[in-house]
C-alpha positions as CSV (number, residue, x, y, z in Angstrom):
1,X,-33.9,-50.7,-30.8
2,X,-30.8,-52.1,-32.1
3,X,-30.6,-55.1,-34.4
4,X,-30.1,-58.0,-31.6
5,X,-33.6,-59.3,-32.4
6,X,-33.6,-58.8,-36.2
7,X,-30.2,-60.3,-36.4
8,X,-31.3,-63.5,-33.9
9,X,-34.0,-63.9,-36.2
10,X,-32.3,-64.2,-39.2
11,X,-29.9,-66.6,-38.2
12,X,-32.2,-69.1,-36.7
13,X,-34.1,-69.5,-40.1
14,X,-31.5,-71.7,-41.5
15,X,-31.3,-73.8,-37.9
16,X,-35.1,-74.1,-37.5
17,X,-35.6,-75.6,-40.8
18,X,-32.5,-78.0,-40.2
19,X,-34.0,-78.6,-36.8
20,X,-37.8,-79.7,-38.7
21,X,-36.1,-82.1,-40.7
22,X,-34.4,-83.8,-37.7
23,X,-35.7,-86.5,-36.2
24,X,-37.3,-86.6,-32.7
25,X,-35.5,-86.9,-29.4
26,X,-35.0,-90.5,-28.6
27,X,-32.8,-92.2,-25.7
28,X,-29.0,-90.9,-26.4
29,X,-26.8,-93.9,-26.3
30,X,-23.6,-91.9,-26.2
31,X,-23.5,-88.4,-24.5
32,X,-22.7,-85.8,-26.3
33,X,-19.3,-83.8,-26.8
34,X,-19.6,-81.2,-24.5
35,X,-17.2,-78.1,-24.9
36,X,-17.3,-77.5,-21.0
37,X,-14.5,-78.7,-19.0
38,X,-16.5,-80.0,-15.7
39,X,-14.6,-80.4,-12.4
40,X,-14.9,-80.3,-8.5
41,X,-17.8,-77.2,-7.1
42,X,-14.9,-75.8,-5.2
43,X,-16.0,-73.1,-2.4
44,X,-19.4,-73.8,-3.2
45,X,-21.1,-74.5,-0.6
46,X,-24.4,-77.3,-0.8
47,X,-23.3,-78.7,-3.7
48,X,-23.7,-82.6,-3.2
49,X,-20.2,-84.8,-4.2
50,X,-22.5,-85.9,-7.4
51,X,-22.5,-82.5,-8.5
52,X,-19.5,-80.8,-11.7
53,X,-19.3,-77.5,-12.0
54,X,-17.9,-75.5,-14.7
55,X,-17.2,-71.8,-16.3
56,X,-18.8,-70.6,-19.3
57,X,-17.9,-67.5,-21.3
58,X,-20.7,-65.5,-23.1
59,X,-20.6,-61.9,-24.9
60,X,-21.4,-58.9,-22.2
61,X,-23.7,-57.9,-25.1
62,X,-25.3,-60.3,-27.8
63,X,-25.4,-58.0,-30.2
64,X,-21.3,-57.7,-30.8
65,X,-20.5,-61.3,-29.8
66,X,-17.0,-60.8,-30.5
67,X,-16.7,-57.7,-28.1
68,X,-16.0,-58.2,-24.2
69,X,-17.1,-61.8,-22.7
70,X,-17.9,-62.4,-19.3
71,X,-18.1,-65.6,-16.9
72,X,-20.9,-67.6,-15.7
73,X,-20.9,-70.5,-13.7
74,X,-22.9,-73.4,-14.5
75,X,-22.9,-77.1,-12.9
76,X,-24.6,-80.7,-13.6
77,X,-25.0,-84.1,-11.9
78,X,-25.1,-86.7,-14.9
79,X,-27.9,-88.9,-15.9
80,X,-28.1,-91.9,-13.3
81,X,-28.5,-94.3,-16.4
82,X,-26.4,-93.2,-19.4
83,X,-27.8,-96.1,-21.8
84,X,-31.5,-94.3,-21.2
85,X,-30.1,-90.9,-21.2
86,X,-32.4,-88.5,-23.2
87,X,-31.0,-84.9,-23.1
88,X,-30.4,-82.1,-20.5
89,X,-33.0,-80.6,-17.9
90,X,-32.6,-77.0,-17.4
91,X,-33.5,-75.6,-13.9
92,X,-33.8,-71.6,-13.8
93,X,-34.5,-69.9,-10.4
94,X,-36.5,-66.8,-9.5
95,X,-36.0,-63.8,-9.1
96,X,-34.5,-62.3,-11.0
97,X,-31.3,-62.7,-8.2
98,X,-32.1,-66.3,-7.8
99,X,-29.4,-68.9,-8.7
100,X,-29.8,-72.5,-9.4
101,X,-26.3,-73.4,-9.2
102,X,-26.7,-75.9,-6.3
103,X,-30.2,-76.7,-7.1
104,X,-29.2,-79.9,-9.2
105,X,-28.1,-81.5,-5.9
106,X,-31.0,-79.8,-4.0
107,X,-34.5,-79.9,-5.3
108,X,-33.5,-81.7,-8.3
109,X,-33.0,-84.8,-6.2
110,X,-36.6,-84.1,-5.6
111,X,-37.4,-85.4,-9.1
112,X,-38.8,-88.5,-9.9
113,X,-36.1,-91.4,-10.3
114,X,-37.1,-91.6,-14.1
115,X,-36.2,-88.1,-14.5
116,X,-33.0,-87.7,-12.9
117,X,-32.1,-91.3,-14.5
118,X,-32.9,-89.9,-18.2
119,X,-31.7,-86.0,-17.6
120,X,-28.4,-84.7,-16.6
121,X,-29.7,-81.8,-14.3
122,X,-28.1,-78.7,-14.6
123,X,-27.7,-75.3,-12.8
124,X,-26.6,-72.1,-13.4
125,X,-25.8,-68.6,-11.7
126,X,-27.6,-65.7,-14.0
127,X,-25.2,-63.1,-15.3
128,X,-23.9,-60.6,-12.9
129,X,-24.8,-63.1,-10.3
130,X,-21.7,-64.8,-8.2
131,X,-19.7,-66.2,-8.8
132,X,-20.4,-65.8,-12.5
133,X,-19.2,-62.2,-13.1
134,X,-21.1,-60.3,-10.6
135,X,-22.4,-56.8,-10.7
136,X,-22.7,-54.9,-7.2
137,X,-24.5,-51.4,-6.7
138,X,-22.8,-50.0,-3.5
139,X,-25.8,-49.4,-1.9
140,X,-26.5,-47.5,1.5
141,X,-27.0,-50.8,4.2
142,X,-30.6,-49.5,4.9
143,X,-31.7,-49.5,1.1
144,X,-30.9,-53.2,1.2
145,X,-34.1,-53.3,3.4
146,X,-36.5,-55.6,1.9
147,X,-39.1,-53.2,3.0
148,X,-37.0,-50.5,1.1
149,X,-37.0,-52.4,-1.8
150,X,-40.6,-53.2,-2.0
151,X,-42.0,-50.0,-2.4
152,X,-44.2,-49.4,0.5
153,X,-45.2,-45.7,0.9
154,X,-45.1,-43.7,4.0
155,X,-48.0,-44.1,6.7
156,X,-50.0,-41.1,4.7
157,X,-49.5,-42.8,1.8
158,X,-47.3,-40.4,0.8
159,X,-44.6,-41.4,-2.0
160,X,-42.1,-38.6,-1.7
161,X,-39.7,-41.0,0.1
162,X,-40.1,-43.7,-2.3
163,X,-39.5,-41.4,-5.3
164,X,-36.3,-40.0,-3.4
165,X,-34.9,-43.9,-2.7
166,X,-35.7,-44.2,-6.6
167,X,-33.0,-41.9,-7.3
168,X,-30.2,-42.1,-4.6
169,X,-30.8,-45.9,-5.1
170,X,-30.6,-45.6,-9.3
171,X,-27.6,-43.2,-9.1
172,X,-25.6,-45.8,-7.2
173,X,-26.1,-48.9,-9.7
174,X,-25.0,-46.4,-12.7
175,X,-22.3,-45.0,-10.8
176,X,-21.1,-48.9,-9.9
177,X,-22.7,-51.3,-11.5
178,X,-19.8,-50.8,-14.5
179,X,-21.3,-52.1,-18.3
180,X,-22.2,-55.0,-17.1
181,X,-25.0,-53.8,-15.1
182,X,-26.7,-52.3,-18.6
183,X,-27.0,-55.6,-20.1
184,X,-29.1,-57.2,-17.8
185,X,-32.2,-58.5,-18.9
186,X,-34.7,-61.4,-19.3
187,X,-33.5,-61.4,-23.3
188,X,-30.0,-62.1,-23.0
189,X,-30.6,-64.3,-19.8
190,X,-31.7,-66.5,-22.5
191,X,-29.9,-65.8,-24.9
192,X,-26.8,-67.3,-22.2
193,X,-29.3,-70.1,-21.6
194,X,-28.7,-71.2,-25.8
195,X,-25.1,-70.3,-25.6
196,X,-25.2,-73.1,-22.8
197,X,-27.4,-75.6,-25.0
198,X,-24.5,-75.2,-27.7
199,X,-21.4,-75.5,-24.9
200,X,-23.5,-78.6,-23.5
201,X,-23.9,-80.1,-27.1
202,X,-27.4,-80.5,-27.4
203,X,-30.2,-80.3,-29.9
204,X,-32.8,-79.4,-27.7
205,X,-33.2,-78.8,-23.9
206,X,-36.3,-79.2,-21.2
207,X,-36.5,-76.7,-18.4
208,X,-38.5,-76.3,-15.4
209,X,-39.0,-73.0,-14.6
210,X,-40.0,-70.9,-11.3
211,X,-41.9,-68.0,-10.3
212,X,-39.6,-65.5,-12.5
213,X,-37.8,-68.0,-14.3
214,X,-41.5,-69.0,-15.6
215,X,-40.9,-65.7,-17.6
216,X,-37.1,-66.5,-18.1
217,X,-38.7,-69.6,-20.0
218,X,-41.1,-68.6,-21.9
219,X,-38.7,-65.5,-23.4
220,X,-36.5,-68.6,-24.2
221,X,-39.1,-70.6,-25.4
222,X,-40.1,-67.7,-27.7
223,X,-36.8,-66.7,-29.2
224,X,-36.2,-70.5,-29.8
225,X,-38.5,-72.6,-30.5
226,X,-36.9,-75.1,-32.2
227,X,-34.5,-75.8,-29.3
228,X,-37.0,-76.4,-26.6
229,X,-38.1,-80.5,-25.8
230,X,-40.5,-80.4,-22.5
231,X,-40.8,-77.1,-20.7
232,X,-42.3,-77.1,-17.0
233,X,-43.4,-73.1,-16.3
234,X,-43.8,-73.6,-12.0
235,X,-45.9,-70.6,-10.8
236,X,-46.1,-68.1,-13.2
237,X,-45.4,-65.0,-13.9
238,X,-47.6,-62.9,-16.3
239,X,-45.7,-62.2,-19.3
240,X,-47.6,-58.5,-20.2
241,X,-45.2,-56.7,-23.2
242,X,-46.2,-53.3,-22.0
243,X,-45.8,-53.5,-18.4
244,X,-43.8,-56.8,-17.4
245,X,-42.0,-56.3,-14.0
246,X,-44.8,-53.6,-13.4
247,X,-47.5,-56.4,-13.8
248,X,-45.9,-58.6,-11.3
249,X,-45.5,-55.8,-8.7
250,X,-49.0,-55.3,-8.9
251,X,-49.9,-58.3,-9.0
252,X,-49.3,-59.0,-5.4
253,X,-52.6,-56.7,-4.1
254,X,-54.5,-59.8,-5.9
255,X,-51.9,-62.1,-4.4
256,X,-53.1,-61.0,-0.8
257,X,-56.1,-61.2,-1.3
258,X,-56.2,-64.7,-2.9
259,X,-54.2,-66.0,0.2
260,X,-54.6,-63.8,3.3
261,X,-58.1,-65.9,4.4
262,X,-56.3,-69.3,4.0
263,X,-53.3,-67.4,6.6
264,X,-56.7,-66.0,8.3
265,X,-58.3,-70.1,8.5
266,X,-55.0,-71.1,9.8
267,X,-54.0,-68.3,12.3
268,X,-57.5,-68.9,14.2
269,X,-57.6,-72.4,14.2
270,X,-57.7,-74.0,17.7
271,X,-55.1,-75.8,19.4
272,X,-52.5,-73.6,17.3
273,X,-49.8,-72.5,19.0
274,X,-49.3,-69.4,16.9
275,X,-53.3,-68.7,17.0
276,X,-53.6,-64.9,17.0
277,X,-57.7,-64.9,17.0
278,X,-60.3,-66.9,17.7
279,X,-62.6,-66.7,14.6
280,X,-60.8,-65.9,10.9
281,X,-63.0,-63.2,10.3
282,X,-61.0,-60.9,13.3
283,X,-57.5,-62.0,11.9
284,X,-57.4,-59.0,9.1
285,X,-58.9,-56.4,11.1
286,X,-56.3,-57.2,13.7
287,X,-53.3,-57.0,11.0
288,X,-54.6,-53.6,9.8
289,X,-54.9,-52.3,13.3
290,X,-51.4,-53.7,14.4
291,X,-49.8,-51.9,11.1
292,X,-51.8,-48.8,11.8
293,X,-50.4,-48.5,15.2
294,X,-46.7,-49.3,14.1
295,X,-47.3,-46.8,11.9
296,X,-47.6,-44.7,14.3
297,X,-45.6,-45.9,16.9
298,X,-42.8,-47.9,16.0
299,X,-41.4,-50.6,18.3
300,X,-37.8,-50.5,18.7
301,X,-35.6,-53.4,17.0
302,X,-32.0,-54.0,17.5
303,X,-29.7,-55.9,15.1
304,X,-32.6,-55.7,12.2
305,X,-32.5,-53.6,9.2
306,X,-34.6,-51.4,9.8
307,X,-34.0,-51.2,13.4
308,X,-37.2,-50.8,14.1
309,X,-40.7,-52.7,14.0
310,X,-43.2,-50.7,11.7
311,X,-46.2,-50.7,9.9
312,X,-44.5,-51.4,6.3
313,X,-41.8,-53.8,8.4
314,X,-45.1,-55.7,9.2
315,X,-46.5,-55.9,6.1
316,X,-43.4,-56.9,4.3
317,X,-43.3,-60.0,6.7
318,X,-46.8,-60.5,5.7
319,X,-45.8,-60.4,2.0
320,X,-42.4,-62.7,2.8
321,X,-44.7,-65.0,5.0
322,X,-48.1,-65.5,2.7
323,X,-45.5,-67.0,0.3
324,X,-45.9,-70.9,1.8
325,X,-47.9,-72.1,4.7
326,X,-44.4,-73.2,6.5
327,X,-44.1,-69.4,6.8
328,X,-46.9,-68.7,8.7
329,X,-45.6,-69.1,11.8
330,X,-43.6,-65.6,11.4
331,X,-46.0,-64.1,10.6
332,X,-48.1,-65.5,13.7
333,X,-45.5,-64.6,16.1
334,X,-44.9,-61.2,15.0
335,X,-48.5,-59.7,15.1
336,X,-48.5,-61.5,18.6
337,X,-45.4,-59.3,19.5
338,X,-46.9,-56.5,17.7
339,X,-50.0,-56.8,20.1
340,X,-48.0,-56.4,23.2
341,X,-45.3,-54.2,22.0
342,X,-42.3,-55.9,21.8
343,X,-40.1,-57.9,19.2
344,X,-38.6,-61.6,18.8
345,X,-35.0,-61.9,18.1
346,X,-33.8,-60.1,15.0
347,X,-34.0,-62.0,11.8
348,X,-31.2,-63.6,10.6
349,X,-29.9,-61.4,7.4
350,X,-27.6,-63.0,4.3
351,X,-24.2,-61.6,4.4
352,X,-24.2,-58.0,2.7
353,X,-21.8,-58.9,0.0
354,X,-24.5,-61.3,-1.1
355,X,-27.3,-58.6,-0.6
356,X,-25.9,-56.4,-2.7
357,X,-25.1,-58.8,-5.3
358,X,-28.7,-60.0,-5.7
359,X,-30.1,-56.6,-5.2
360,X,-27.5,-55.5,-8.4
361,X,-29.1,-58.0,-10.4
362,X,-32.4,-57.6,-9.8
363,X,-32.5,-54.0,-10.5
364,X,-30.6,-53.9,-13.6
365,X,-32.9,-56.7,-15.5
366,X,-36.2,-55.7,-14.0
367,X,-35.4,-52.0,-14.9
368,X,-33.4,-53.0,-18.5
369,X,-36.7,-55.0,-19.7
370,X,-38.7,-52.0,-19.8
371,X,-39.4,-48.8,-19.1
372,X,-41.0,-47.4,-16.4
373,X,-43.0,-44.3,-16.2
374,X,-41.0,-40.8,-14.5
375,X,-44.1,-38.9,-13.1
376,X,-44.4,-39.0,-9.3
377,X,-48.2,-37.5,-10.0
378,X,-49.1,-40.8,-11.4
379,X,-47.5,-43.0,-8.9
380,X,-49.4,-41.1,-6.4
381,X,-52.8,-41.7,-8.2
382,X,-52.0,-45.6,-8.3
383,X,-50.9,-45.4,-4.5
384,X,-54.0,-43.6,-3.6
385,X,-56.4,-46.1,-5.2
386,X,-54.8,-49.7,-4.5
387,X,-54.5,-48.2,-1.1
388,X,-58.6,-47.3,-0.9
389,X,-59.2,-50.6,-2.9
390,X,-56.2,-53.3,-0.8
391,X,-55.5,-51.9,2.3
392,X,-53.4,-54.9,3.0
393,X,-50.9,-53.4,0.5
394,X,-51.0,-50.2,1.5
395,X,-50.2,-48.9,-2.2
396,X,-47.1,-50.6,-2.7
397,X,-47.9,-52.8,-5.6
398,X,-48.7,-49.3,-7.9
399,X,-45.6,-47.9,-6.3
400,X,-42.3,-46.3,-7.9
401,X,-38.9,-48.9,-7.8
402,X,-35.8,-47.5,-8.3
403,X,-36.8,-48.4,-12.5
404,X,-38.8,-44.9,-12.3
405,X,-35.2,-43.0,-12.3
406,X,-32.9,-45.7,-13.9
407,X,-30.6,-43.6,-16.4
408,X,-30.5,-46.5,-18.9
409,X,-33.2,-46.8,-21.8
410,X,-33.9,-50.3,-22.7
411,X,-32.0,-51.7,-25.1
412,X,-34.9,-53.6,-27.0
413,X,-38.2,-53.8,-26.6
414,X,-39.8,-56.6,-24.1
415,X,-40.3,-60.0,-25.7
416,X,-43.7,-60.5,-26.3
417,X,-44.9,-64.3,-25.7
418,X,-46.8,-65.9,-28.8
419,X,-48.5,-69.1,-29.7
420,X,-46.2,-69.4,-32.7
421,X,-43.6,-72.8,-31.8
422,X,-43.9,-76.2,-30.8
423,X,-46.7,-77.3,-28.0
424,X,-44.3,-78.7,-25.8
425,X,-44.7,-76.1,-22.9
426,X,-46.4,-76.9,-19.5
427,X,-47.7,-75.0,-16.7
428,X,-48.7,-75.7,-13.2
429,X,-50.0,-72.8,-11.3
430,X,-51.7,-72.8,-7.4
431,X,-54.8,-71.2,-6.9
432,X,-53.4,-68.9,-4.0
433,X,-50.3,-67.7,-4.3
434,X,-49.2,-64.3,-3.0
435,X,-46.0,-63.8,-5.7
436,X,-47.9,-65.2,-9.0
437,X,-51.4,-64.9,-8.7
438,X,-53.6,-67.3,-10.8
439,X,-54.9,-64.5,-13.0
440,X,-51.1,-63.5,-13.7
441,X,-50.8,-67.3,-14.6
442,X,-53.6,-67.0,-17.1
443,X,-52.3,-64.4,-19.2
444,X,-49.4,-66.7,-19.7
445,X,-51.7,-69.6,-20.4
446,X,-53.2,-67.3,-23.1
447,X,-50.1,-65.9,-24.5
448,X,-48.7,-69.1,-25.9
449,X,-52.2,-70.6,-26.8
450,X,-52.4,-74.0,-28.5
451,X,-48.1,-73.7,-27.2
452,X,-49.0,-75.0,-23.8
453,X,-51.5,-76.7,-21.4
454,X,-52.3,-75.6,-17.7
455,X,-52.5,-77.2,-14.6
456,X,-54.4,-75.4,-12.2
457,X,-53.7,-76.9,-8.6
458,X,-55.9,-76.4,-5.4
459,X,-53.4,-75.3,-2.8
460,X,-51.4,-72.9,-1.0
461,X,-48.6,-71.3,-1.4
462,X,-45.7,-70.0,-3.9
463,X,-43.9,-72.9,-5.9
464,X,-46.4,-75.2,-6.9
465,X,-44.4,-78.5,-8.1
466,X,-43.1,-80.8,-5.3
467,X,-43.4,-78.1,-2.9
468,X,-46.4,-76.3,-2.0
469,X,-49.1,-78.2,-4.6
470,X,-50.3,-81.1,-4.0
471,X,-50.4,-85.0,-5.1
472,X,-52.4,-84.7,-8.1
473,X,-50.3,-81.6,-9.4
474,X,-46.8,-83.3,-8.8
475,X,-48.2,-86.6,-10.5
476,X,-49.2,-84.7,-13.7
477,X,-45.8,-82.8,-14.3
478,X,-43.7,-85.2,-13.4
479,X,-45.2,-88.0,-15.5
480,X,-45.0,-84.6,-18.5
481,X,-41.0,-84.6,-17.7
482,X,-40.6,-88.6,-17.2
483,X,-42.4,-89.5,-20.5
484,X,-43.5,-86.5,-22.3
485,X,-46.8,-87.6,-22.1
486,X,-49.0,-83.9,-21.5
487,X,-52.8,-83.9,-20.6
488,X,-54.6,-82.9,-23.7
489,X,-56.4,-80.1,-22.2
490,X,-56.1,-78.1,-19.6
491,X,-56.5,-79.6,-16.0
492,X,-57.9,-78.5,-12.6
493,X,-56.3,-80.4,-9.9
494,X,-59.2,-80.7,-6.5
């Protein structure tokens, strides 16, 4: 592993003691000297007229910070009340290939008043995400499939076809993706993130995190400490050192299962529309047989990618759809389709300039944060069992991603979460949720220890904080971000 960490390390020492002796945040009378020269959001589209945007240049790679730099875009809407102003809120997007560029002017004005009159808000686009430098792997159109990039093995549970994606799909992100593609990765996503702190002028930021910026957080929160003020970690990812991106894969055969009855309750309710059963016991049986018959017998699909309904098509909607009750209805109208052998309209897709972008990004930091194992022979085990034990899956969680033939080693070994900082770190987690299942949420939890407290909310649905949790949730985090004032022990929210 090269020195990055070691080096890191050393020269916080000096800051963290400087930082103890400090005192504590208070209301900032005067806003601090930023080094960023904010302007219009020019060309970018849903950014509200509140909204500044500007470019920040980082080192391509940390450890020679002198060598190339490259670009990334960032943008803020101010405080409301400068006299009250307190600092900076953070908000990192998913992903990894989620930007929250525009999200200041979209669910930040979500926030409570007190927050967005005490916190500038600001967003960025990731590196190698447009229109910060971007990365592209010149993929084939039909490996920008979602159901191509989730791993779902063939009807027989074969994996012969994922293995083979693996490697057409590896060789075109090291034949394209340039350098930039090799220094992707959770670690120097936040290592940009405290480059940002210094080019915004503050001591200390708050962040809320989601889904895979949970993880993006927590990394940051880990390789500084001392920089962190109140941290929000919104449906969470687990933060395993040995298998990291692995884990969250897998994680989605516990995902179904947590929220498929609640789809199941909903999708045999009277009166619905959408109602595909009459009691929620037949709605699983009927998904497995629709998929089993697709399987078999694909439907034709013009204008989709694929262009054609099958099984793994269907369960990839399932996966897509379990991800917030307002999604259901997909879901719904597709098995009814299904069931008498036709298709709705084609899904609308994102421009493939955009597709390929994301898909650049997600593969080089899910594949640089660690490495993934090469044999085929133990893919196929994993396959075999998940499929025996979650049919709803299929196998696809214990699958192979294009990671199992990436040419790259990683360049340092995953970050490993701790309890060792300040207990300043918050986290608000649904019970069902089909991306970051609550016992992937508790790992985190037990990582960083007397670090954090949990919230554990009753509901439905990915994105827990002023989206799919509920009153007593939203009440608890945003009072943490308005006043800093955290429950004392962890919380279940009925």
């Amino acid at each position: 592993m090269p020195s990055t960490t070691r080096t890191l390390a050393l020269t916080a020492v000096p800051a963290a003691l400087l930082v103890a002796l400090l005192p504590p945040l208070t209301a900032q009378a005067v806003v601090p000297t930023s080094s960023l020269d904010w302007g219009p959001c020019a060309g970018t589209a849903g950014a509200g007229p509140r909204q500044e945007c500007a470019t920040l240049q980082v080192p391509m790679d940390h450890a020679d910070p002198d060598g190339p730099q490259i670009s990334l875009a960032v943008s803020r809407i101010p405080a409301e009340k400068p006299d009250a102003r307190r600092g900076v809120l953070l908000l990192i997007a998913g992903g990894p290939g989620g930007s929250s560029l525009n999200d200041p002017s979209g669910k930040g004005q979500k926030l409570p008043q007190e927050v967005r009159d005490t916190h500038d808000l600001i967003g960025f686009a990731p590196r190698g995400l447009a229109p910060s430098t971007p990365v592209d792997c010149g993929l084939e159109y039909g490996d920008l499939a979602t159901s191509r990039i989730r791993p779902w093995p063939a009807p027989d549970g074969s994996v012969d076809g994922n293995m083979a994606t693996a490697r057409r799909t590896a060789d075109a992100c090291a034949r394209n993706g340039g350098e930039l593609i090799k220094h992707l990765s959770t670690a120097n996503e936040a290592r940009d993130i405290d480059r940002l702190r210094a080019a915004l002028g503050e001591r200390k930021i708050s962040a809320w995190g989601v889904s895979y910026g949970t993880y993006v957080g927590a990394v940051y929160a880990q390789l500084f400490p001392h920089r962190t003020d109140r941290i929000v970690l919104d449906s969470v990812d687990n933060p395993d050192p040995t298998r990291v991106n692995r884990a969250w894969l897998a994680a989605h055969e516990q995902g179904v299962e947590d929220t498929f009855p609640h789809f199941a309750a909903w999708a045999s309710k009277p009166g619905n529309p959408d109602r595909v059963a009459r009691r929620a016991t037949d709605v699983r049986p009927l998904f497995l047989r629709l998929a089993a018959g697709l399987d078999r017998e694909p439907v034709p699909w013009p204008g989709a990618n694929p262009e054609e309904l099958n099984g793994n098509v269907l369960r990839q909607t399932m996966l897509d759809s379990l991800a917030s009750p307002s999604r259901y209805p997909t879901l719904a109208r597709l098995m009814r389709a299904a069931a008498q052998g036709t298709v709705p309209p084609a899904p609308e897709a994102p421009p493939e300039e955009l597709l390929q972008n994301v898909t650049a990004v997600g593969a080089g930091t899910l594949c640089n944060d660690v490495s993934w194992p090469t044999s085929q022979a133990l893919y196929e085990k994993g396959v075999a069992e998940s499929r025996a034990k979650y049919p709803l899956t299929a196998g696809m969680p214990r699958n192979a991603m294009l990671c199992a033939a990436w040419p790259y080693p990683p360049r340092e070994a995953p970050v490993r979460i701790t309890d060792r900082g300040p207990s300043d770190i918050l986290l608000v987690q649904n019970e069902r949720d089909v991306n970051t299942p609550l016992a992937g949420a508790m790992r985190m939890r037990e990582a960083l220890g007397r670090r954090a407290v949990m919230v554990t909310v009753n509901s439905t649905g990915h994105d827990a904080y002023l989206a799919n949790g509920n009153e007593c949730g939203d009440r608890t985090v945003s009072r943490f971000l308005a006043t800093g004032d955290r429950p004392t022990r962890d919380v279940y929210c009925r």
